[in-house]
C-alpha positions in Angstrom: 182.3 35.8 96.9 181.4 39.1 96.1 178.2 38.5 95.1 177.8 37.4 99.0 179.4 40.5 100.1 177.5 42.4 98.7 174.6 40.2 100.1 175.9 40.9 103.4 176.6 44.7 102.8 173.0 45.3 101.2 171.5 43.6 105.0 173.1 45.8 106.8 172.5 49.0 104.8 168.6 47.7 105.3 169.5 47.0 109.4 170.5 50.5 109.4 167.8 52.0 107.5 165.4 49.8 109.8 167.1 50.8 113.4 166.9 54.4 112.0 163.6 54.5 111.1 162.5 52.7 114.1 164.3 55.1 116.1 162.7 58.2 114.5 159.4 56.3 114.7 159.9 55.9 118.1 160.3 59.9 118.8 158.0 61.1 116.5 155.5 58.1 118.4 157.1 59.9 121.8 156.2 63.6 120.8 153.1 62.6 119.0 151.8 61.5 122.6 153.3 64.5 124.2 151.7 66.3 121.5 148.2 64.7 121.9 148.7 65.4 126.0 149.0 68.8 125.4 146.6 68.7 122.9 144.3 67.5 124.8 145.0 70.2 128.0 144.6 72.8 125.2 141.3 71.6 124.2 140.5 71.5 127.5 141.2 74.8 128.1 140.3 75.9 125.2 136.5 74.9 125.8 136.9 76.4 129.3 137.8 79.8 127.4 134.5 79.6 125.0 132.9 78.8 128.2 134.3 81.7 130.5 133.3 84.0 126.9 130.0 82.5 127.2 129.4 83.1 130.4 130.4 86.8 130.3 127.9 87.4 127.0 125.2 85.5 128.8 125.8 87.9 132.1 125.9 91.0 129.8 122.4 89.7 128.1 120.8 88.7 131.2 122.1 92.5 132.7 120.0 94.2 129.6 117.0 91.9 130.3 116.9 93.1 133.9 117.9 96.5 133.4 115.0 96.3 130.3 112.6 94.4 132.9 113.5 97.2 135.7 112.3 100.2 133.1 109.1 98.1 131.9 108.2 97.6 135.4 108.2 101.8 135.9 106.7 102.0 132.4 104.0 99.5 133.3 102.9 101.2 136.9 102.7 104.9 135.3 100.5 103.8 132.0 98.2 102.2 134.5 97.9 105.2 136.9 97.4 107.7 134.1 94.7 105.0 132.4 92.9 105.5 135.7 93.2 109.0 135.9 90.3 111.3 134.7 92.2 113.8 132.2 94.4 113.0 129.5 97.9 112.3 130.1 99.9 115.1 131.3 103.9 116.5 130.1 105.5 115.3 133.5 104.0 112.0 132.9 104.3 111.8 128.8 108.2 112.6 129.2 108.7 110.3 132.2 107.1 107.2 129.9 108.7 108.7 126.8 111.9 107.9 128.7 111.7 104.7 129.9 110.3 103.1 126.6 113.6 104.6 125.4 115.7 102.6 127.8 112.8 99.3 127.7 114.0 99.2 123.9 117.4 100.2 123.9 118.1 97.4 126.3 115.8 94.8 124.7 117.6 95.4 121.4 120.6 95.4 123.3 120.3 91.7 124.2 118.3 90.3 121.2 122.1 91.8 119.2 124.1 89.9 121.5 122.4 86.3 121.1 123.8 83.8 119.2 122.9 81.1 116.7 122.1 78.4 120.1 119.9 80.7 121.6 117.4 81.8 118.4 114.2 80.7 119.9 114.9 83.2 122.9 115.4 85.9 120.3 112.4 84.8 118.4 110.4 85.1 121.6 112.0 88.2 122.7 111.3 90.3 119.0 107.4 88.7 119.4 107.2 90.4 122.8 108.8 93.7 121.6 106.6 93.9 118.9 103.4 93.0 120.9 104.7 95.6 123.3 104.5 98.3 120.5 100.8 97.4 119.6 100.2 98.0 123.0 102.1 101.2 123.6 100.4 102.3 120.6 96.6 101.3 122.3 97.5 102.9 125.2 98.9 105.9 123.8 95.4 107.1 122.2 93.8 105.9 125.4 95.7 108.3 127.2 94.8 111.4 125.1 91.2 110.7 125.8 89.5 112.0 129.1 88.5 109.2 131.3 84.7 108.9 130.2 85.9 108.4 126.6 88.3 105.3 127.4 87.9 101.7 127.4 87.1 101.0 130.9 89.2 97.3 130.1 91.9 98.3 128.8 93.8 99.9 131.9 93.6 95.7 133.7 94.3 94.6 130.7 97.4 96.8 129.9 98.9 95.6 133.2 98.0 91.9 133.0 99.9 92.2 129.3 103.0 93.7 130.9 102.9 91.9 133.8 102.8 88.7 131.5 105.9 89.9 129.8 107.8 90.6 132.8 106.9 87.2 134.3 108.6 85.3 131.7 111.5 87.4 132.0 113.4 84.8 134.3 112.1 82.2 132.0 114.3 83.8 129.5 117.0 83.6 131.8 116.9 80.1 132.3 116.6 79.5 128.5 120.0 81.4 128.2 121.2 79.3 130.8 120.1 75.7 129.7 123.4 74.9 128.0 125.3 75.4 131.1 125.4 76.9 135.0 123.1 79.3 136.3 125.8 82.1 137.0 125.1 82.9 140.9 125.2 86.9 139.9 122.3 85.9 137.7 120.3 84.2 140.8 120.7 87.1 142.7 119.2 89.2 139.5 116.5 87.1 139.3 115.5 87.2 143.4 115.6 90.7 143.0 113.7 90.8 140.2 110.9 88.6 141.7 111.0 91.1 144.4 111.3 94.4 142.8 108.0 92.9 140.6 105.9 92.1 143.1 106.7 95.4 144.7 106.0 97.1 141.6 102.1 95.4 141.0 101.2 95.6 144.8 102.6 99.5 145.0 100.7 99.9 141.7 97.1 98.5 142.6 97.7 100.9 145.9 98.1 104.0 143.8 95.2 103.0 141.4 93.3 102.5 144.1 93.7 105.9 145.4 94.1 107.7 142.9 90.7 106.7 141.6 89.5 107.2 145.7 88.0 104.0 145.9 88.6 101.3 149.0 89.4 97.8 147.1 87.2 95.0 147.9 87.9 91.7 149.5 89.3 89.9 146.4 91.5 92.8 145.8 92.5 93.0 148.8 93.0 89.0 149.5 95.6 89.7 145.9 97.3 92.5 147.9 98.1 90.2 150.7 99.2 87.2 148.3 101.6 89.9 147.0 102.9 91.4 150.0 103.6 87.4 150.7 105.8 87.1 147.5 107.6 90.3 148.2 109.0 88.9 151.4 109.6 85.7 150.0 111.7 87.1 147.5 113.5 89.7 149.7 114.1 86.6 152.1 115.6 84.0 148.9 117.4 87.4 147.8 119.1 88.0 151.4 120.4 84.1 151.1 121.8 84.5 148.0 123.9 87.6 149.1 125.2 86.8 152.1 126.2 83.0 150.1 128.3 85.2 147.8 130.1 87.7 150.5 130.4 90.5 147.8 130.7 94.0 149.5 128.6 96.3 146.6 125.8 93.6 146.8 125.9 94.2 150.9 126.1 97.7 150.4 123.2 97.7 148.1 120.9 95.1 150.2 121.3 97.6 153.0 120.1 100.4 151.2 117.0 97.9 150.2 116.1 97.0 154.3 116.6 101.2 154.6 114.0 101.8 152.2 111.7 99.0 152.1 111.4 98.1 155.4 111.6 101.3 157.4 110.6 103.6 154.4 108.2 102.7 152.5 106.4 99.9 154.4 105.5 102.0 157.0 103.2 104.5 154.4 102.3 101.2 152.7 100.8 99.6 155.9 99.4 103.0 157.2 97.5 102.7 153.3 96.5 98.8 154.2 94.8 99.3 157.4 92.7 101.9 156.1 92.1 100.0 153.5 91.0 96.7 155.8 88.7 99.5 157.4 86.8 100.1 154.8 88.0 103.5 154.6 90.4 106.0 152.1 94.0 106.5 153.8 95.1 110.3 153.9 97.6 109.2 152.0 97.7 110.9 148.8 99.0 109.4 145.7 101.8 111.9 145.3 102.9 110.7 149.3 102.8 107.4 148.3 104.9 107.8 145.7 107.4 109.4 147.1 107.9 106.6 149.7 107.2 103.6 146.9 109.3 105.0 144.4 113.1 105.4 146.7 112.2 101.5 147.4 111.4 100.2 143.8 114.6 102.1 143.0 116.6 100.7 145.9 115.4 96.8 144.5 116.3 98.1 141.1 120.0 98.7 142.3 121.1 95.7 143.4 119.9 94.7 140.3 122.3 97.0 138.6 125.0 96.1 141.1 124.4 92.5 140.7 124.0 92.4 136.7 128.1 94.6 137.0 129.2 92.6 139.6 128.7 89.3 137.3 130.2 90.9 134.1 133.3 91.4 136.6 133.6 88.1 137.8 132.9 86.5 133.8 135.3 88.8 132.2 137.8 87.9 135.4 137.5 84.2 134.3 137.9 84.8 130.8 140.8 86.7 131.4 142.6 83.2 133.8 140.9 81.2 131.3 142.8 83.0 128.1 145.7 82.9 129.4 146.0 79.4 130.1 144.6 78.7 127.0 148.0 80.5 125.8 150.2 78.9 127.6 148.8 75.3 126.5 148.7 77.0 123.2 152.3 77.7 122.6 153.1 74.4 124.5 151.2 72.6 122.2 152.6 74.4 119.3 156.5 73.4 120.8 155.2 69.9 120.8 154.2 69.8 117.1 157.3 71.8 115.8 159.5 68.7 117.3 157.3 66.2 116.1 156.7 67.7 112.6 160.8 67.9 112.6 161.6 64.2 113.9 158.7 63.1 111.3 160.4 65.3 108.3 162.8 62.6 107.5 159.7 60.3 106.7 157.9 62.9 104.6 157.5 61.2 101.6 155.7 58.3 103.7 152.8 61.4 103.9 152.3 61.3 100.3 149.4 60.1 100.5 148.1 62.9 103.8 149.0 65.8 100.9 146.6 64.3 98.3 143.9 63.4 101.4 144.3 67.5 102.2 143.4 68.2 98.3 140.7 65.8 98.1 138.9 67.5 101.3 139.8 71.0 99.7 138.2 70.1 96.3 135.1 68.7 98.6 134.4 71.9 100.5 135.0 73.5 96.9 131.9 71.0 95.3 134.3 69.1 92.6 134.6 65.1 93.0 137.9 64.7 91.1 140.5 62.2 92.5 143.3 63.6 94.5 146.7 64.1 92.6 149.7 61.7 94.5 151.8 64.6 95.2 154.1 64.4 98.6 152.9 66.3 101.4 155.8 68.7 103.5 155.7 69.7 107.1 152.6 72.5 107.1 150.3 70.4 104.7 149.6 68.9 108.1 148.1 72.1 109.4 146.8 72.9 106.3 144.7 69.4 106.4 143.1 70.2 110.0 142.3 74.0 109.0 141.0 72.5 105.8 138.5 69.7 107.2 137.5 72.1 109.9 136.2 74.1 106.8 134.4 71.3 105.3 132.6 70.8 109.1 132.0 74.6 109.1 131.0 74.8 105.7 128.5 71.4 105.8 126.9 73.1 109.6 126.4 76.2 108.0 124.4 74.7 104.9 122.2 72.0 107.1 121.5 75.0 109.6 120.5 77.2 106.3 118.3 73.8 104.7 117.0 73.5 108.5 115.6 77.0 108.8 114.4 77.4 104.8 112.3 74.0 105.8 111.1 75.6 108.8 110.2 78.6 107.7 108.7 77.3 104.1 106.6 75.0 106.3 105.2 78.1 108.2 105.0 80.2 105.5 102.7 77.4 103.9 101.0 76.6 107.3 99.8 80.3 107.6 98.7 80.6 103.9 96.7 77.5 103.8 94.7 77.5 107.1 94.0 81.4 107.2 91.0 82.6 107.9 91.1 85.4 105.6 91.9 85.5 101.8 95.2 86.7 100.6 96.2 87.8 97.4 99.6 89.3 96.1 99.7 91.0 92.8 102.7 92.4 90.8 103.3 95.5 89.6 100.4 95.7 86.9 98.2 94.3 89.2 98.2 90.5 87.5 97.9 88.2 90.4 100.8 85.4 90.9 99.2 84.1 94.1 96.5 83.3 96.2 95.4 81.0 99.1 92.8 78.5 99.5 90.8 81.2 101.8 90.0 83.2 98.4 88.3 80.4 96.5 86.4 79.3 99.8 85.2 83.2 100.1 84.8 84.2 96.2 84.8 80.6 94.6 87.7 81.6 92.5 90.6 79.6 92.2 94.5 80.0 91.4 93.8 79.1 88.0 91.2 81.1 87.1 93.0 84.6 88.6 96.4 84.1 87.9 98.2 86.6 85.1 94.5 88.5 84.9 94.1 91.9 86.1 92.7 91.6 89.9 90.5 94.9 89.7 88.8 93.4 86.0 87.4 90.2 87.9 86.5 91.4 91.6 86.9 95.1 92.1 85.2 96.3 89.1 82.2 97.8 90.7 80.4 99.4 93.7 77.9 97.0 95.6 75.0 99.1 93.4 76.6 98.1 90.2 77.9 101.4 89.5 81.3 100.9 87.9 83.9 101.2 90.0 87.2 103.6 88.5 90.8 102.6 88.8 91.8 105.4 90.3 89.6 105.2 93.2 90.6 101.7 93.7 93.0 101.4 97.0 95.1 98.4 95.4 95.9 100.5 92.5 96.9 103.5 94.6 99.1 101.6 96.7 100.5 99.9 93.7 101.0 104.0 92.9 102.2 105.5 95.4 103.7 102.4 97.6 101.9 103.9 100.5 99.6 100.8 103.1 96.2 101.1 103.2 93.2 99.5 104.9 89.4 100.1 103.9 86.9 98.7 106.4 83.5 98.4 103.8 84.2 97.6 100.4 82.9 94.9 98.1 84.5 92.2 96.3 82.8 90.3 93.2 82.6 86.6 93.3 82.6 84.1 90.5 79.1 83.2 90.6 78.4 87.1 90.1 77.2 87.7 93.6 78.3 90.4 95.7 81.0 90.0 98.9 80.6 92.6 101.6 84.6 92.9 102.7 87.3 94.4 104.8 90.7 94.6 102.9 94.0 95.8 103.9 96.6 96.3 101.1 100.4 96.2 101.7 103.6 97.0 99.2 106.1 94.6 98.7 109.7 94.4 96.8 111.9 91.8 95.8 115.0 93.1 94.1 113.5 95.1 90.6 110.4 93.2 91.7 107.4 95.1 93.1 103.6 94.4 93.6 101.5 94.6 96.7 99.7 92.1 98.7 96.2 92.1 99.6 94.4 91.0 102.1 90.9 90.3 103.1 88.0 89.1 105.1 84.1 88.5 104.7 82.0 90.9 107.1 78.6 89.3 105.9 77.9 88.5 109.7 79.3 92.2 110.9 77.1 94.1 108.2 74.0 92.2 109.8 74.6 92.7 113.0 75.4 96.5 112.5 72.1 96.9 110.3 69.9 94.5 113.1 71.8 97.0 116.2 70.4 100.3 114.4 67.1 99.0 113.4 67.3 98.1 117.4 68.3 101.5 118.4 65.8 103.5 116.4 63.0 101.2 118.1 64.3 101.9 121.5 64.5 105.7 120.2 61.2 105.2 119.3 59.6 103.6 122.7 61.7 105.8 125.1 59.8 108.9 123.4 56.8 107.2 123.8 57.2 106.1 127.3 57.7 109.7 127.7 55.3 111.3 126.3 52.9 108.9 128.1 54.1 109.8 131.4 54.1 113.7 130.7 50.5 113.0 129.3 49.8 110.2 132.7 50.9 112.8 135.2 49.3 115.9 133.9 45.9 113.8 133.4 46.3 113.3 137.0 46.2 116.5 138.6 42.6 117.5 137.7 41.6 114.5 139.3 43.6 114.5 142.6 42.7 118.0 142.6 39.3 117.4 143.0 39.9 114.6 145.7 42.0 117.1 147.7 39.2 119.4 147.5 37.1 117.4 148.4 38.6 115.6 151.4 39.7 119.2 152.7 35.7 120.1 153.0 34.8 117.1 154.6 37.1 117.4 156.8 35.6 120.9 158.0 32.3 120.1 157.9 32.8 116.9 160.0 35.5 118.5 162.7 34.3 118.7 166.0 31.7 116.4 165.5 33.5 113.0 165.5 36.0 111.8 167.8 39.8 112.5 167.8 40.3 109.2 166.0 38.0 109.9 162.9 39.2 113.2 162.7 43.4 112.6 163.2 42.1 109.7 160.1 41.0 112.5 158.1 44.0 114.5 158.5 46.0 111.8 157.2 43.8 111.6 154.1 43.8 115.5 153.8 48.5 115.0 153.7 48.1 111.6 152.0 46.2 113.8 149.0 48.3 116.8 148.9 51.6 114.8 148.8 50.3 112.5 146.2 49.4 115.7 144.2 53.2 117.0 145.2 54.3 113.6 143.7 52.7 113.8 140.3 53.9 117.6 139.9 57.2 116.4 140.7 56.5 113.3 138.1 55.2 116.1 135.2 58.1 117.8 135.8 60.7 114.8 135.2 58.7 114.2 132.1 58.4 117.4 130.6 62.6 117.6 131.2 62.9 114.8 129.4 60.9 116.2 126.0 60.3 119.2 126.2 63.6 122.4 126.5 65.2 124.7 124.0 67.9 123.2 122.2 71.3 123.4 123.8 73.3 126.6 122.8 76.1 128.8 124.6 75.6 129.7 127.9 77.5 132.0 130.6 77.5 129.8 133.7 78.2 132.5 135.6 74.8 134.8 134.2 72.8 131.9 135.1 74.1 131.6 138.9 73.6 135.2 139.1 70.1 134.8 138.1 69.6 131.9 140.9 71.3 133.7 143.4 68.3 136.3 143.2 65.7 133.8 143.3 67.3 132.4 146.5 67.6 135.1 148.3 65.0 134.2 150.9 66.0 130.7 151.2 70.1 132.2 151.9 68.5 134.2 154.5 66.1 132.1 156.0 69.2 129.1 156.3 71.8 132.1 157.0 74.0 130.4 154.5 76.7 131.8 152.4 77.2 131.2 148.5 80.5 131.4 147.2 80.9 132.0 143.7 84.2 131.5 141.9 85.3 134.3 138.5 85.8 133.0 135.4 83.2 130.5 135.1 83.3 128.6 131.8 80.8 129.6 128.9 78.7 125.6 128.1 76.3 124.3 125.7 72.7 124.3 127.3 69.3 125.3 127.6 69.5 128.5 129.8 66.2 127.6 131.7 67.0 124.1 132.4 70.4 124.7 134.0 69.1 127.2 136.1 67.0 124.5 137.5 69.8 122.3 138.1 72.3 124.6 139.7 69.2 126.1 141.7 68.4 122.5 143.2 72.0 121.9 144.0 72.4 125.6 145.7 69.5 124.6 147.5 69.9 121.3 148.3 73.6 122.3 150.3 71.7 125.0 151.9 69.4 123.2 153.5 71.6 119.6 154.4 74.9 121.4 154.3 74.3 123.2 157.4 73.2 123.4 161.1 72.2 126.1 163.7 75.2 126.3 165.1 77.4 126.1 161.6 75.6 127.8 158.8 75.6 126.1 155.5 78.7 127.3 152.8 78.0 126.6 149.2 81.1 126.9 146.9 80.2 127.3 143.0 83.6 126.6 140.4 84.4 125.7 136.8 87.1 124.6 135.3 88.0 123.4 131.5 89.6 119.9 130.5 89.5 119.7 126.6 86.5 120.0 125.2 83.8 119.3 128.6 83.6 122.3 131.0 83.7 121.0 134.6 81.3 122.9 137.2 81.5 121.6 141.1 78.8 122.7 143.8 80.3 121.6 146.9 79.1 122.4 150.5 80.5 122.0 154.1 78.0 119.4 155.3 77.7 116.0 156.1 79.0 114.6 152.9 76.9 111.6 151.3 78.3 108.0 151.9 79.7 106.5 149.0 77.0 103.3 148.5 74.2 106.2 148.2 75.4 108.1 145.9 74.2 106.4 142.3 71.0 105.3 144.3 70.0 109.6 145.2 69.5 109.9 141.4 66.6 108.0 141.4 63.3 108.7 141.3 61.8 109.6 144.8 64.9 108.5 146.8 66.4 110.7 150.0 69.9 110.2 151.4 70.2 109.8 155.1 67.8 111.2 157.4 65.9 114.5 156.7 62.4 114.8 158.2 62.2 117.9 159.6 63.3 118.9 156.1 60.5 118.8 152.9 61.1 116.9 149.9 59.8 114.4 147.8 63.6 112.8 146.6 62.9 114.4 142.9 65.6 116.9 143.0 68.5 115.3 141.9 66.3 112.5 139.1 65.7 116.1 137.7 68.9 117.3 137.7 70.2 114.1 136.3 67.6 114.1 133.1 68.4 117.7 132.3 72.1 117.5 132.1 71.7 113.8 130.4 69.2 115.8 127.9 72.3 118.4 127.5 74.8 115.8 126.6 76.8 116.2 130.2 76.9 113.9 133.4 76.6 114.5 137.3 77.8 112.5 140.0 78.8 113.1 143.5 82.4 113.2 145.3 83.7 114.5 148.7 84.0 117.8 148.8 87.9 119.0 150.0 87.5 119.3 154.2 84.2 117.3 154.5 80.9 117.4 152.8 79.4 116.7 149.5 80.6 117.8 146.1 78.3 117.5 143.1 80.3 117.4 140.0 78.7 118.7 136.6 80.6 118.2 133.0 79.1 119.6 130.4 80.1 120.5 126.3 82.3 123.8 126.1 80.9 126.5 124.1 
């Protein structure tokens, strides 16, 4: 009986125990879904927070890569008009690009800081195009320094196809930041305004080239002028949409200042430059006037960049700001809903026995050890602990296949590079034993790994000079960089290959470190092919030496064998032609007339000839010179000519002391002088002849400019040929030899000559010649 009582009592105690349980199942079930609600709001949120952070870093980074774009556009226009201009760069200019490559970097670095882990390939590609955008810096830079004569005529295009490359893929780095999500309109508005601000800056920038070099650009260049002036308006017209679509005041305010100056500022000067252009003709427009209208509108374009790049932190940091705080509010809502369902499930806390020894398993796995977990009963937090701890295992395992991902990457470069390069490298430690070398070496040198590693690289291929002669240690480059840890790079040297032959070569050698570790690499290539090319180009050169002093020695010796004979013939004809006058009829005797002319001009002709020969080898050599003792001296022996022409001959103090021959550039200044007084001038305005100098670096510049005609610009190369007139001149002797003279002397004297307008009309013959 009791026995069944008991029965009866233990089946209820378990009834109870059940119902309870069941019950506290049923609210920890209950808040366990309210919990996973919330939970799932709060994620929800959550991501719309990361986003909302997101899109503010990605509006900061795209505001440095347009404020960064803005400065390389100035930067990119001023190096190209100061690559065009004749002198070296000047302060104005040097500070002015000084300063924006300051800003070009500060806001390229800027962004390349802010990038994260999803976006390394932008950050890859933005370093490569800073450090490209050094090299050429650099390039330019000694450029620069040079007068124009001394630069490479290709660079200057080339410079501004470079930048303008690297601008144009500046919306492609946009849209790489923006893959992952939205294009932020603020950023669409950047990028319109960008377009438009560069195709402002190239068009504005080929105009000032153009004029400040003073020439009219052809019909290609002018067909590219047109096709930008077309993707200007295009992108003011997309940029116009976009602002009006967003309604924000500071973007209307700043695309009003952008019609102000664009359209009624600066296109006005721009098409006034145009038409003359279309003409065929230089505007009056000077550079410094165009500038000063270009330079307001690049700047307006460049401020609604600004204003758009501020206006779309604003609005991201805004949504951050709505999106945090929800975030918080889910947040502690969430965090309510797991305190009441960790409480209603801390009854049945020894059921999670089991979760506490799951939460040191995963502990010990992010920790590396494999031991089995210890049964011990979880409490109410080991649940937290176990999310925070498996997050850490996910964190930790990401970080380690990202690290594996980007070792294999870069080990597969690294060995991609090494293998297939063209040029052999060799890296040596610190007592100059090499550890490595690349298949280029034993394909240049037929030596292998194996036969140079651990031996001394100088003993087995620097050891002597390409004469045999042995070659020291200290002399040796490697070994002085292996010294003094100082880069260097030799452009001959020789290199010793297994089979005992000599290896003409061009090596560069550069320290490296690795903890205590320390050696340098070197690096270098065969110039076999360079070396015969160089020797074939001077054995070239002295032949041409050779045959040019030939050819004129054979035309002094042609044309002065000439003159006895056409003496004679002149003589001759001139007696004839008095013994037979007034006995023939006017025909015959107007034919011998012409004979009598044709014979003196011929003999004119080969005087001319004997003289442009014995220019060209005969003269003192070249040694310092008063300019202004030598115009003095002309001056006197034009005195008859000044007063037959009633000219005037201006002559400017100070004129620079050059390297010449005295007689010879008395003969060149004396046919210029003369030359303007008798084209320069008419009967009603007497010819003016001004004579200057002036000093750029090391050439003395000396102008003869006069108040004529002037000389039209596709004559000018041609009127230093031999027996060649400009224009229109027969009342006026000559036989077109003048200025081929002129041309051989100051090419004899090291100098050039050409021909510009003269300031107010006229022509202007400019002379630069070696200072003294």
């Amino acid at each position: 009986m009791q026995d069944g009582k008991a029965r009866h009592s233990g089946d209820g105690i378990g009834q109870r125990v059940s119902v309870r349980m069941l019950i506290i199942t049923l609210i920890a079930g209950l808040l366990g879904v309210v919990a996973m609600e919330v939970g799932i709001d709060f994620r929800t949120h959550m991501r719309q927070y990361h986003q909302a952070q997101a899109m503010r870093r990605d509006e900061r980074i795209i505001g440095h890569l347009m404020l960064g774009a803005q400065h390389l556009a100035f930067e990119r226009g001023r190096t190209s008009v100061v690559l065009r201009a004749v002198g070296p760069v000047e302060a104005a200019n040097r500070k002015f690009l000084d300063e924006r490559r300051t800003l070009v970097d500060a806001e390229f670095r800027a962004a390349i800081h802010m990038l994260d882990d999803a976006n390394v390939p932008l950050a890859r590609k933005l370093s490569r195009q800073t450090q490209s955008l050094a090299e050429l810096r650099r390039r330019a830079d000694a450029l620069m320094a040079l007068p124009q004569d001394q630069r490479d005529k290709l660079f200057a295009d080339y410079w501004f196809d470079a930048v303008s490359a690297m601008l144009g893929s500046i919306p492609e780095s946009v849209y790489m930041l923006g893959a992952a999500q939205t294009m932020p309109p603020l950023a669409r508005v950047s990028l319109q305004a960008f377009d438009l601000r560069n195709a402002l800056g190239v068009e504005s920038s080929r105009i000032a080239s153009a004029l400040a070099v003073g020439r009219v650009p052809d019909q290609v260049q002018m067909h590219d002028l047109a096709r930008l002036r077309g993707q200007g308006d295009a992108a003011l017209a997309n940029l116009r949409r976009e602002v009006i679509l967003l309604d924000a005041a500071a973007l209307n305010e700043a695309l009003a200042r952008v019609d102000s100056e664009l359209l009624r500022g600066f296109r006005p000067v721009q098409d006034a430059v145009l038409h003359a252009f279309a003409n065929g003709r230089l505007p009056q427009e000077t550079v410094p006037h165009y500038t000063s209208a270009s330079v307001p509108a690049l700047d307006a374009v460049a401020a609604i960049m600004s204003v758009a790049a501020q206006e779309g932190v604003f609005r991201a940091e805004m949504g951050e700001k709505q999106a945090r705080m929800e975030m918080t509010a889910y947040a502690a809502l969430l965090l309510v809903s797991l305190v009441l369902a960790l409480a209603a499930m801390a009854v049945v806390g020894r059921v999670m026995g089991s979760a506490q020894a799951l939460r040191l398993h995963l502990g010990d796995l992010a920790a590396g050890k494999l031991d089995p977990p210890p049964a011990t009963p979880l409490t109410g937090r080991e649940l937290v602990d176990l999310s925070r701890t498996a997050h850490a295992l996910r964190l930790s395992l990401l970080e380690r296949f990202r690290l594996e991902s980007e070792l294999a990457e870069v080990s597969r470069q690294n060995r991609l590079i090494l293998e297939h390069a063209a040029d052999g490298i060799v890296a040596l430690d610190e007592q100059g034993r090499t550890i490595f070398a690349n298949p280029a070496v034993q394909r240049l040198s037929g030596w292998t790994l194996a036969d140079l590693e651990g031996r001394p690289h100088h003993d087995l291929v620097h050891h002597s000079h390409a004469d045999g002669s042995p070659y020291a240690v200290i002399d040796c480059p490697v070994h002085q960089t292996l010294h003094d840890g100082i880069s260097r790079r030799v452009d001959e040297d020789v290199f010793w290959c297994k089979d005992g032959t000599c290896l003409p070569v061009e090596l560069s050698v550069s320290p490296w470190m690795d903890g205590d570790r320390r050696g340098v690499v070197v690096a270098f290539r065969d110039i076999t092919q360079r070396k015969m090319v160089q020797e074939r180009n001077r054995q070239l050169l002295d032949e041409l030496q050779r045959s040019n002093t030939e050819l004129e020695s054979f035309a002094y010796a042609i044309s002065h064998d000439l003159q006895a004979p056409l003496r004679t013939i002149g003589g001759y004809v001139t007696l004839a032609h008095r013994a037979v006058q007034g006995k023939v009829d006017d025909n015959v005797d107007e034919f011998m007339q012409f004979a009598e002319q044709g014979a003196k001009r011929m003999a004119a002709m080969v005087a001319a000839l004997l003289d442009y020969a014995r220019f060209g080898i005969h003269g003192d050599p070249p040694r310092p010179v008063a300019v202004g003792e030598v115009i003095g001296n002309v001056l006197v022996d034009l005195a008859a000519l000044i007063a037959d022409t009633g000219g005037t001959v201006v002559v400017d103090d100070d004129l620079p002391r050059v390297m010449a021959d005295p007689a010879q550039l008395a003969s060149v200044l004396q046919n210029l002088i003369g030359n303007g007084l008798k084209y320069g001038g008419t009967a009603d305005h007497p010819a003016q002849v001004r004579v200057a100098g002036d000093l750029r670096g090391e050439w003395a510049v000396i102008t003869v400019s006069d108040n004529g005609p002037g000389i039209a610009a596709d004559q000018r190369e041609t009127l230093f040929g031999l027996f060649t007139r400009g224009g229109t001149h027969e009342c006026i002797d000559g036989l077109g030899m003048g200025l081929a003279i002129c041309k051989r002397i100051v090419t004899r004297l090291g100098g050039t000559i050409h021909i510009e307008d003269a300031p107010g009309g006229g022509a202007c013959f400019v002379i630069t010649l070696p200072v003294a």
